[in-house]
C-alpha positions in Angstrom: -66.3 -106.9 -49.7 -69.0 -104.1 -49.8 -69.4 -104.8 -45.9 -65.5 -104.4 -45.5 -65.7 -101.2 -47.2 -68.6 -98.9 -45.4 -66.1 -100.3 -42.4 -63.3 -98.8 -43.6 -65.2 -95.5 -44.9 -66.4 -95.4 -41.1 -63.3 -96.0 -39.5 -61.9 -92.8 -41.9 -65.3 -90.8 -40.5 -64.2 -91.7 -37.2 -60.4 -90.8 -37.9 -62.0 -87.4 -38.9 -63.8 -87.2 -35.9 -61.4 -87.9 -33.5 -58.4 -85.4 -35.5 -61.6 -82.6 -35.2 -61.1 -82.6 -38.7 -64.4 -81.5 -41.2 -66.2 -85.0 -42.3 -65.2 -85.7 -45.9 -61.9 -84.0 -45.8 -60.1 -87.5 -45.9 -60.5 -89.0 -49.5 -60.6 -93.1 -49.8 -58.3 -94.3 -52.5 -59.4 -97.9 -52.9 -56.2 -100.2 -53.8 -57.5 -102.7 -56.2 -54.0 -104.0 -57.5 -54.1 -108.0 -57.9 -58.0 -107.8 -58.0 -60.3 -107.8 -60.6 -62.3 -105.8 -62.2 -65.4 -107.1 -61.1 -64.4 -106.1 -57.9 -63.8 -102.4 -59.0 -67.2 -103.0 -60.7 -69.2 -103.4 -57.9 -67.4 -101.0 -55.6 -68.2 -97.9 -58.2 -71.7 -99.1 -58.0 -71.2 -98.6 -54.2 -70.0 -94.8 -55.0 -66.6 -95.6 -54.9 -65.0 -93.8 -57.6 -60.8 -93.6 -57.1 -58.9 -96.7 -57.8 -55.2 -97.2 -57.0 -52.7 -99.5 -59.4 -49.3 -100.6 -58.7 -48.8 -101.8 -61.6 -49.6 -99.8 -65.2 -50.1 -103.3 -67.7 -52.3 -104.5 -65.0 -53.9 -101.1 -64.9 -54.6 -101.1 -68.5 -56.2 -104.1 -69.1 -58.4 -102.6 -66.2 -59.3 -99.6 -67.8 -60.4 -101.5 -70.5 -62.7 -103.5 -69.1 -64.1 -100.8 -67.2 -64.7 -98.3 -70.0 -68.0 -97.7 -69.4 -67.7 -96.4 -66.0 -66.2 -92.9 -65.1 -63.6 -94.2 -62.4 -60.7 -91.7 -61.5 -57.2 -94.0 -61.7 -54.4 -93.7 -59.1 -51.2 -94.7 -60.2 -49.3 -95.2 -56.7 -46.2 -97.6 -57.6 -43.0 -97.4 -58.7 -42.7 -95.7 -62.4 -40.1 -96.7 -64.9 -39.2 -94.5 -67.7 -40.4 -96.7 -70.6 -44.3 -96.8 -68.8 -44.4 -93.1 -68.7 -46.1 -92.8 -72.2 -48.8 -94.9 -71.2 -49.4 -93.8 -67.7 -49.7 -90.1 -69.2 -52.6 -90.8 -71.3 -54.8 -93.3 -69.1 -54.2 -92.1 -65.4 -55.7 -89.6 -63.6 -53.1 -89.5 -61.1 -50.0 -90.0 -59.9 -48.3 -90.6 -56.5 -45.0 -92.2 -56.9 -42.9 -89.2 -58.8 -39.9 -89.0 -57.5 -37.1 -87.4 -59.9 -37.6 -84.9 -62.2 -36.9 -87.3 -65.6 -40.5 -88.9 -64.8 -42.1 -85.6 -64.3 -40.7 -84.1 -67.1 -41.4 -87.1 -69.5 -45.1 -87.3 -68.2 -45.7 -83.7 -68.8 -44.4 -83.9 -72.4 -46.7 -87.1 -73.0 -49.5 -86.2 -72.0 -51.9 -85.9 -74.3 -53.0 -81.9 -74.9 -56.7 -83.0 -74.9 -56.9 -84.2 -71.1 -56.6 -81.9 -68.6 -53.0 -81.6 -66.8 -52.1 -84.8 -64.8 -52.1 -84.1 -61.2 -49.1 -86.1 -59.3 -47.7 -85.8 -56.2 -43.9 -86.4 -55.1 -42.9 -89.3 -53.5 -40.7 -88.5 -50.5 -38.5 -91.3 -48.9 -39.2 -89.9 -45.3 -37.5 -92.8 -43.7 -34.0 -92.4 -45.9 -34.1 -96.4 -46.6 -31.6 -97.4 -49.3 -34.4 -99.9 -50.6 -37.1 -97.7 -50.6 -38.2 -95.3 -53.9 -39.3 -91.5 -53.3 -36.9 -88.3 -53.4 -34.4 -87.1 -50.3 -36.1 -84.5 -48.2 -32.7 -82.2 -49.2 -33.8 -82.9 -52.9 -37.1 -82.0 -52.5 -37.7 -78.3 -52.8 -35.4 -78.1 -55.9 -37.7 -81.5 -57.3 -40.7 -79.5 -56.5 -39.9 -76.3 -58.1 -38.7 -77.9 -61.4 -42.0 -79.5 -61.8 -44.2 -76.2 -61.5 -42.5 -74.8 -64.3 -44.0 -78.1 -66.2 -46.8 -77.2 -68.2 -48.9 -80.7 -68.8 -48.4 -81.9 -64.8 -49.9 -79.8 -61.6 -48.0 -80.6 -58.1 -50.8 -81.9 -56.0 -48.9 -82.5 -53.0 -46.8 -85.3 -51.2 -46.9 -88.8 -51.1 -44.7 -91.1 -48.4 -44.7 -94.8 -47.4 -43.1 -94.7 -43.8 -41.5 -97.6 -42.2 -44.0 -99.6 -39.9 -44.6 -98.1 -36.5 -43.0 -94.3 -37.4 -45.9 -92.6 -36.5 -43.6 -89.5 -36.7 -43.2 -89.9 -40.3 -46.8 -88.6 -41.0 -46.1 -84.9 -38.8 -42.7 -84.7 -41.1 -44.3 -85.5 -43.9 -46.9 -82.7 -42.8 -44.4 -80.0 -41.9 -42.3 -81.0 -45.3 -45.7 -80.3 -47.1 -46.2 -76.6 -45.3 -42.7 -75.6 -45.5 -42.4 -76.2 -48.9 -45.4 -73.5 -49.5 -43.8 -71.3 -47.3 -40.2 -71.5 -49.5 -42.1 -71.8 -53.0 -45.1 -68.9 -53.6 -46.2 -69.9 -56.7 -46.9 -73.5 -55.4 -49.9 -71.1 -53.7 -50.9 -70.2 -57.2 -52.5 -73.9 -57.6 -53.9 -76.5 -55.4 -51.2 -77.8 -53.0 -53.5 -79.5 -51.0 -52.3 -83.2 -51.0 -50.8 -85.3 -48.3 -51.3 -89.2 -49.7 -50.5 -91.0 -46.3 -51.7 -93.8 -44.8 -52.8 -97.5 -44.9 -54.9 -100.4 -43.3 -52.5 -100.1 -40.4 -52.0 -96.7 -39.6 -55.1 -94.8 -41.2 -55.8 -93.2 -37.8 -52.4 -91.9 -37.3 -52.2 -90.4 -40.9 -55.4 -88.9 -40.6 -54.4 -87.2 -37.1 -50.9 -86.1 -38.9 -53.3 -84.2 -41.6 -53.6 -86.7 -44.1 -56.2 -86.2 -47.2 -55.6 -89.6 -48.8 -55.6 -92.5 -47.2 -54.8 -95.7 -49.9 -56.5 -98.9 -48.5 -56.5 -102.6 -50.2 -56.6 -105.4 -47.8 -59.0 -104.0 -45.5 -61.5 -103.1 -48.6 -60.5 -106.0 -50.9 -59.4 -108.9 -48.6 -56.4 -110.4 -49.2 -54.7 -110.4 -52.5 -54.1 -113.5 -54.7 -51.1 -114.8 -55.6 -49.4 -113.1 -59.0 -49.3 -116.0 -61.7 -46.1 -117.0 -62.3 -44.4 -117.1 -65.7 
């Protein structure tokens, strides 16, 4: 595993490299969902410190286990109303907000001692019927709702584009600088998030302007099975 990660932290150097982009400017969000802790374990011991869920209970019993170690947790799956509570007080992060009942929910849940949860909003750049994230048309009124929340801070965009739309990751780019350009006070805080790209299309994302690339397989092999009830 540790060998299938400095490959992948390479490969996002290279991405860099190739985009003539600064080295470092492309965070690794490690996507440890159906894995265990021990694997988280020994990947912080590595230096890897942000973690991506799909799935809060999972999460949770994660967190537990790994107390001791200062990890910063991504939530990047779906996100029901009745999880909100929880995923305000244990999550660093979130990617996958896409109305404004979440944001407002997770704003008045989170706990005044931690600092405001930063989330970005999921945008369904393809338009698929099955897919989760917010219409681009909804977007700028989504986005200035959730700056006048005072417990959340609008990070920046998140998008899971269809296989093979490389064009997704440019829209999703241009979305990301028109909405600045519409909404000032998003200029007032760090806007500075585009959370695109996977295994398969890292060097596309990266070349797009992508800051957050979210690998699993390619870090943590492939995932087992979920037990069955």
């Amino acid at each position: 595993m540790l060998a299938r990660w400095r490959a992948v932290n390479a490969g996002v150097r290279a991405a860099e490299q190739a985009a003539d982009r600064p080295s470092g400017s492309v965070a690794l969000l490690a996507v440890s969902k159906l894995h265990p802790a021990q694997a988280i374990r020994t990947l912080h011991a590595a230096g890897q410190i942000a973690f991506g869920e799909n799935y809060v209970q999972e999460a949770l019993d994660k967190m537990a286990e790994l107390a001791d170690l200062p990890l910063q947790w991504h939530l990047i799956g779906p996100l029901q109303s009745n999880k909100t509570q929880s995923v305000a007080a244990h999550f660093d992060w979130v990617h996958s907000v896409d109305r404004l009942k979440i944001a407002q929910r997770l704003s008045a849940q989170r706990p005044a001692e931690l600092p405001p949860l930063q989330i970005c909003l999921q945008v369904n750049i393809d338009d698929e019927d099955s897919k989760s994230g917010c219409a681009l048309a909804d977007l700028p009124a989504l986005a200035e709702a959730v700056l006048a929340l005072p417990h959340v801070r609008l990070r920046g965009l998140m998008a899971i584009p269809k296989p093979g739309n490389v064009a997704a990751h440019a829209l999703l780019a241009k979305t990301a600088s028109d909405l600045l350009a519409r909404l000032p006070a998003l200029a007032a805080q760090p806007f500075d998030t585009l959370s695109m790209g996977m295994s398969d299309d890292l060097t596309d994302a990266v070349a797009a302007g992508s800051t957050m690339v979210r690998i699993g397989t390619a870090i943590f092999g492939a995932r087992p099975a979920p037990e069955s009830d």
